[in-house]
N, CA, C and O atoms as a GROMACS GRO file, in nm:
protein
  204
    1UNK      N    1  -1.294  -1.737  -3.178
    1UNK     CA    2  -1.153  -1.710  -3.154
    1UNK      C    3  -1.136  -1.571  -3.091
    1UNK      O    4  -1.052  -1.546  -3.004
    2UNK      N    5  -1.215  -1.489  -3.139
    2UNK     CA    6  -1.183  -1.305  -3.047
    2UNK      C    7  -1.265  -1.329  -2.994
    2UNK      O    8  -1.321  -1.220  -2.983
    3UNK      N    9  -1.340  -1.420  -2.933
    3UNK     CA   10  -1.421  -1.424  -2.806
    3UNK      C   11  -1.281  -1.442  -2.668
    3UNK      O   12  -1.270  -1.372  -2.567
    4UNK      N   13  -1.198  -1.551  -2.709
    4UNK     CA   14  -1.131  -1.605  -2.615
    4UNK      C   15  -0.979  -1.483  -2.578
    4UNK      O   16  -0.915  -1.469  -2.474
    5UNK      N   17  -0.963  -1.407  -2.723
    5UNK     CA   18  -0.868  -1.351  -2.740
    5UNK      C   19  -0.927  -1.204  -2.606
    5UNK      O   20  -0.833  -1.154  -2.544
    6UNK      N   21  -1.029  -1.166  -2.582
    6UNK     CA   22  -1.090  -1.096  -2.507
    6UNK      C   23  -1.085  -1.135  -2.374
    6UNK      O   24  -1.041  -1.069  -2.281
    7UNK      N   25  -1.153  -1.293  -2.370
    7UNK     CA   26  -1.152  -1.315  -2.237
    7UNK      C   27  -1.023  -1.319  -2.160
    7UNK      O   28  -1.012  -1.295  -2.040
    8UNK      N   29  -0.907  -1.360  -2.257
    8UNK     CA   30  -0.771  -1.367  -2.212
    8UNK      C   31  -0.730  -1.238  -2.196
    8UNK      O   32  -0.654  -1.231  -2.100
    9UNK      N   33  -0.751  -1.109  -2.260
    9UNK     CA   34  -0.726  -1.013  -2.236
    9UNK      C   35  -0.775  -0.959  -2.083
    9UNK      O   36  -0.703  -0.914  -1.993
   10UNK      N   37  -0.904  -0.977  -2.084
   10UNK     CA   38  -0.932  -0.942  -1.923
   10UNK      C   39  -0.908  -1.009  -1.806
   10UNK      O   40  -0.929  -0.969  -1.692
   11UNK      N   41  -0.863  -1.116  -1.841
   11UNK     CA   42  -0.807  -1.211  -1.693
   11UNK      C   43  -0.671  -1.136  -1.684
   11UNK      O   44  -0.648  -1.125  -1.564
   12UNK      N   45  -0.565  -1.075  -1.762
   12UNK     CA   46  -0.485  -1.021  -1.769
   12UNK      C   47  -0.507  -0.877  -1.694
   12UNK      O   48  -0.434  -0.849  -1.599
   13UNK      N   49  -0.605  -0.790  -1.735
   13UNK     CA   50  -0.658  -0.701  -1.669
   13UNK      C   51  -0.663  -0.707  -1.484
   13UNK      O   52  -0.640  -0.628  -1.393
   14UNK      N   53  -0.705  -0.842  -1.497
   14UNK     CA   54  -0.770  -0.862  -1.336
   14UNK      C   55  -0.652  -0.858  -1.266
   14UNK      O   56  -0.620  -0.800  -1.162
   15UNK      N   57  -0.590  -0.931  -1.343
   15UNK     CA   58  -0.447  -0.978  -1.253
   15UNK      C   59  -0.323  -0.878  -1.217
   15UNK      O   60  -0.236  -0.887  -1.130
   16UNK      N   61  -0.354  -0.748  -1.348
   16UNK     CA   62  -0.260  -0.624  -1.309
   16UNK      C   63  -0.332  -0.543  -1.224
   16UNK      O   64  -0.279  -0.459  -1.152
   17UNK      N   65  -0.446  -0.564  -1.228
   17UNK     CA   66  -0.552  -0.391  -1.160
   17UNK      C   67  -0.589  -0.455  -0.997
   17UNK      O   68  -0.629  -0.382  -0.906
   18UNK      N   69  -0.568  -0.597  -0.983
   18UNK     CA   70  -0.584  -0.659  -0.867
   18UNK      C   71  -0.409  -0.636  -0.779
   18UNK      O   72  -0.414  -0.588  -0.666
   19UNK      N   73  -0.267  -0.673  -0.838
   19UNK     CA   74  -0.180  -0.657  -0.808
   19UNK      C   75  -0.173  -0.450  -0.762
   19UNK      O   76  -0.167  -0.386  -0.657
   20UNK      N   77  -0.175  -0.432  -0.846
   20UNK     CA   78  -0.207  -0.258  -0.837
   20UNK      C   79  -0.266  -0.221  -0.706
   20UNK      O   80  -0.214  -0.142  -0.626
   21UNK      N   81  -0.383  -0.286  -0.688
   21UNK     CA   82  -0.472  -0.238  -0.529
   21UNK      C   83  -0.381  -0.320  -0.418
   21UNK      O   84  -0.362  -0.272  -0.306
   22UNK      N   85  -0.335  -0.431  -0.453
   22UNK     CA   86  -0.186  -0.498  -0.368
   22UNK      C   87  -0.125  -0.344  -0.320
   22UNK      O   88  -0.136  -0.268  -0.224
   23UNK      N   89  -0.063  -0.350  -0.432
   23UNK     CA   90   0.079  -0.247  -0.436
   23UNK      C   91   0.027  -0.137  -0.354
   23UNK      O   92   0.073  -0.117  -0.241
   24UNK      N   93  -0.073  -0.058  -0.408
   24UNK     CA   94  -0.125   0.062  -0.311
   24UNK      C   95  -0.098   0.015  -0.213
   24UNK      O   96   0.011   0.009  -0.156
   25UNK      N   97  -0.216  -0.032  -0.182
   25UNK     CA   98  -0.259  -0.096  -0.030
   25UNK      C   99  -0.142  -0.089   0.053
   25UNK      O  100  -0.144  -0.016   0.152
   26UNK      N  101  -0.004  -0.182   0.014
   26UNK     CA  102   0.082  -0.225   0.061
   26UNK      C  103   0.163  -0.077   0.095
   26UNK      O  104   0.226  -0.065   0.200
   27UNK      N  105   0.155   0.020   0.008
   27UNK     CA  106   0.215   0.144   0.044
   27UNK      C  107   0.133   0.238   0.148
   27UNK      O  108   0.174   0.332   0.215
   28UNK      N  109   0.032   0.192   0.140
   28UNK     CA  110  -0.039   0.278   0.245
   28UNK      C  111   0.010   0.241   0.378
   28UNK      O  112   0.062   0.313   0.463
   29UNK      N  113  -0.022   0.083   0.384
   29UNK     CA  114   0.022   0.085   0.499
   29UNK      C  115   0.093   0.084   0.563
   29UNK      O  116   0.086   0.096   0.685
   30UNK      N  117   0.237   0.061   0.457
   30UNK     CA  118   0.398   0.094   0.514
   30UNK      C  119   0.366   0.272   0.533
   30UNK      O  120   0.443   0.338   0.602
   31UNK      N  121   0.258   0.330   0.474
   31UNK     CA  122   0.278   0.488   0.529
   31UNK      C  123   0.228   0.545   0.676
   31UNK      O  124   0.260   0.639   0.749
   32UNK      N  125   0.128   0.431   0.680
   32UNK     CA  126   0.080   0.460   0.818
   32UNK      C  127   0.148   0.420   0.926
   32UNK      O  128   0.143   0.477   1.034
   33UNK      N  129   0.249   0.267   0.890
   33UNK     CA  130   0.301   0.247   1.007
   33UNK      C  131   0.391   0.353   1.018
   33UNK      O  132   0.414   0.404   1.128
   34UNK      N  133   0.440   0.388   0.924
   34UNK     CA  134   0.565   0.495   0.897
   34UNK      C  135   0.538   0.615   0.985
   34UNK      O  136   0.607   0.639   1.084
   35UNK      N  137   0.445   0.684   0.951
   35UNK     CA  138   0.339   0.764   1.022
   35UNK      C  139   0.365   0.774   1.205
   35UNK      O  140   0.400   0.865   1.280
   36UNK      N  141   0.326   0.631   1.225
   36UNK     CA  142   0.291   0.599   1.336
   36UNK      C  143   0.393   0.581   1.414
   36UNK      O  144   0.384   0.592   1.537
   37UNK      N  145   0.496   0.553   1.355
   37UNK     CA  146   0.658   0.536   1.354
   37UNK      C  147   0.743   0.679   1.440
   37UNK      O  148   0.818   0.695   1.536
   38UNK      N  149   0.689   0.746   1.354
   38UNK     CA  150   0.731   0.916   1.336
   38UNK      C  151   0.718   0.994   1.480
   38UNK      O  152   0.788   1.068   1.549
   39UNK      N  153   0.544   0.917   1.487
   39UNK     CA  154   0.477   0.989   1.621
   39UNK      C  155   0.519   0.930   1.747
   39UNK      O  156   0.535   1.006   1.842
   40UNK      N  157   0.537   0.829   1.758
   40UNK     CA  158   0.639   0.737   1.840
   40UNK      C  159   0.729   0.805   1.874
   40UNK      O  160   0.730   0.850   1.989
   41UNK      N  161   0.830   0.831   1.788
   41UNK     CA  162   0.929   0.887   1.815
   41UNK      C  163   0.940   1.047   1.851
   41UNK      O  164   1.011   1.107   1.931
   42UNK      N  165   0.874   1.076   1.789
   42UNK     CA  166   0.808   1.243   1.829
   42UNK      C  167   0.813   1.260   1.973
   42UNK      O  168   0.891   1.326   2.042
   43UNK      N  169   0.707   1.182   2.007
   43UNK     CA  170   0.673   1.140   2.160
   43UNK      C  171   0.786   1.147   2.218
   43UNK      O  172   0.823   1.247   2.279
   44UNK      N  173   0.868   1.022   2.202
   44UNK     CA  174   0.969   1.004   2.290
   44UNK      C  175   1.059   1.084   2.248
   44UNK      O  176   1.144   1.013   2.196
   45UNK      N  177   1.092   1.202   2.241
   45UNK     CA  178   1.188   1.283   2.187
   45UNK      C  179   1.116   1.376   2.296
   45UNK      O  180   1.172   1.366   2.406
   46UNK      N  181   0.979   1.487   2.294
   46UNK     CA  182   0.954   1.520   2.347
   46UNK      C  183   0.954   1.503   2.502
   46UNK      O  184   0.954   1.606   2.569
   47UNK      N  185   0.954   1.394   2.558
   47UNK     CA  186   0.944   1.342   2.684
   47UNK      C  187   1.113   1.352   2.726
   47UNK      O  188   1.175   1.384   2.827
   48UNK      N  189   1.130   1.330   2.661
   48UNK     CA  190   1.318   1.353   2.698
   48UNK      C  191   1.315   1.508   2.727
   48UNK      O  192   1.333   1.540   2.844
   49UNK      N  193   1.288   1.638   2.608
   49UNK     CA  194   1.299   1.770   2.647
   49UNK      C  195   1.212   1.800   2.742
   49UNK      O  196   1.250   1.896   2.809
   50UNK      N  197   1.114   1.757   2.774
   50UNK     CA  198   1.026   1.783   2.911
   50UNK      C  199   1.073   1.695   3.061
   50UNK      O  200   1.025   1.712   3.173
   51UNK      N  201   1.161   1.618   3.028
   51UNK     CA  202   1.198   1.574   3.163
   51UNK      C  203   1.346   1.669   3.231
   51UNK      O  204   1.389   1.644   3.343
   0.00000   0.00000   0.00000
């Protein structure tokens, strides 16, 4: 019975610490596009005061 009570505990584990590297992940890369977003616009901001 605390064999199963364990194993159920760590499938639980998997499923928050797996969602978690989701979640990061998912913020990283809304940061990079964000990022990338920024420089974009940087750009074209600059090109306007240089023209």
């Amino acid at each position: 019975m605390q064999h199963e009570i364990i194993w159920c505990h760590f499938e639980i584990c998997i499923i928050v610490w797996s969602f978690k590297v989701c979640q990061s992940s998912f913020v990283e890369m809304h940061n990079i596009v964000f990022q990338f977003y920024l420089a974009n616009e940087t750009k074209l901001q600059m090109g306007k005061l240089f023209k």
